[in-house]
N, C-alpha and C positions, 0 to 999 in steps of 0.2 A: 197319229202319234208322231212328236218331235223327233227326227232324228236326224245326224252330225255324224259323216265318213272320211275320218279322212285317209290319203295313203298317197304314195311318191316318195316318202321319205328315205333315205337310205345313207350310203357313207360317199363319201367324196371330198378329193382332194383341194384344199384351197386351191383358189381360182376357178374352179369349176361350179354347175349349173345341177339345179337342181328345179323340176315343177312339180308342187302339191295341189291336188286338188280333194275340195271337199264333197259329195253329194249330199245334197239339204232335202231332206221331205217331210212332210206332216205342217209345212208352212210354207209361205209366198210375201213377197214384197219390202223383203224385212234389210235393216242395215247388217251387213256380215263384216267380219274381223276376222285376223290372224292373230295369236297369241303365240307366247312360248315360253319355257321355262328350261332352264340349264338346274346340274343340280344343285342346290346349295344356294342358291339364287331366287329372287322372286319373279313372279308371271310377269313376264312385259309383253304390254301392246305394239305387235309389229308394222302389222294396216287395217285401214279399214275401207268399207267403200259402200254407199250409198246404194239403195235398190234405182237400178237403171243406172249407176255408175256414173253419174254426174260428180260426184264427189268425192276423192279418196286422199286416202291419211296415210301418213308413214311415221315412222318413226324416223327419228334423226339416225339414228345409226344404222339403218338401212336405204338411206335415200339416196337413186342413185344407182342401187343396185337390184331391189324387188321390186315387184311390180304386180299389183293385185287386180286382180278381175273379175268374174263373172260371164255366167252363159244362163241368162234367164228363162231360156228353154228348156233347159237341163234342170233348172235349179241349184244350178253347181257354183262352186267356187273356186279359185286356183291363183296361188301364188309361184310366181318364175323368179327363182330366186337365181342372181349371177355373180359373179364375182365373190365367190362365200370365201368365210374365212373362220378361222378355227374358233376364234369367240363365236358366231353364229351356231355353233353345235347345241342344241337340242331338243326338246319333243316340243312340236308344234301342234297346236290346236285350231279350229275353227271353233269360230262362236256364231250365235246371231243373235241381235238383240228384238227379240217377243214384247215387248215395249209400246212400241210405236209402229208407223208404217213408213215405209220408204225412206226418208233420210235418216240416217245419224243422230243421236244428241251428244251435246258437248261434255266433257271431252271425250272422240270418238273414239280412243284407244284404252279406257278405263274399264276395265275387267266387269265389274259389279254390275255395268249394263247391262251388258250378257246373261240372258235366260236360261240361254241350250247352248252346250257344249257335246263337242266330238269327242272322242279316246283317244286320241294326237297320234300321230306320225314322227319317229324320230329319225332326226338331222344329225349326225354325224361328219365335221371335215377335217380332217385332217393336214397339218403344216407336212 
């Protein structure tokens, strides 16, 4: 069975850090992403990153400051989010895309890849 954990989330003040991580099981080798959705807004693609993490994506408005990764012994996944800022606030997702194996397809930050998704973790920061 596919499953997507995520947690870390919580409230914090601009400029401050925040790490989410996800644990992944019921699959292996797969490309995983960060999503997110503020309310009223649509899901953006925050990162992504390749099985073995040869290759990872950001978004423009987070570059710079996240930084996604991976522990392929865990299975897990985890973004270190620095420097937040009050646009950044809200519920973040992990995905993984059940697609294919090991790399990404383009473009890597497009929702609709994604097979299996988590029940998000919210980000809260406050100015």
């Amino acid at each position: 069975q596919v499953q997507l954990v995520e947690s870390g989330g919580g409230s914090v003040q601009a400029g401050g850090s925040l790490r989410l991580s996800c644990a992944a099981s019921g699959f292996s080798r797969r490309c995983m992403a960060w999503f997110r959705q503020a309310p009223g807004k649509e899901r953006e693609g925050v990162a992504a990153i390749s099985f073995g993490g040869d290759n990872e994506y950001y978004a423009d408005s987070v570059k710079g400051r996240f930084t996604i990764s991976q522990d392929n012994a865990k299975n897990s996944l985890y973004l270190q989010m620095n420097s937040l800022k009050p646009e950044d606030t809200a519920m973040y997702y992990c995905a993984a895309d059940l697609g294919v194996f090991g790399g990404c397809r383009w473009p890597p930050l497009t929702g609709r890849l994604y097979g299996a998704w988590g029940q998000g973790t919210q980000v809260t920061v406050s100015s």
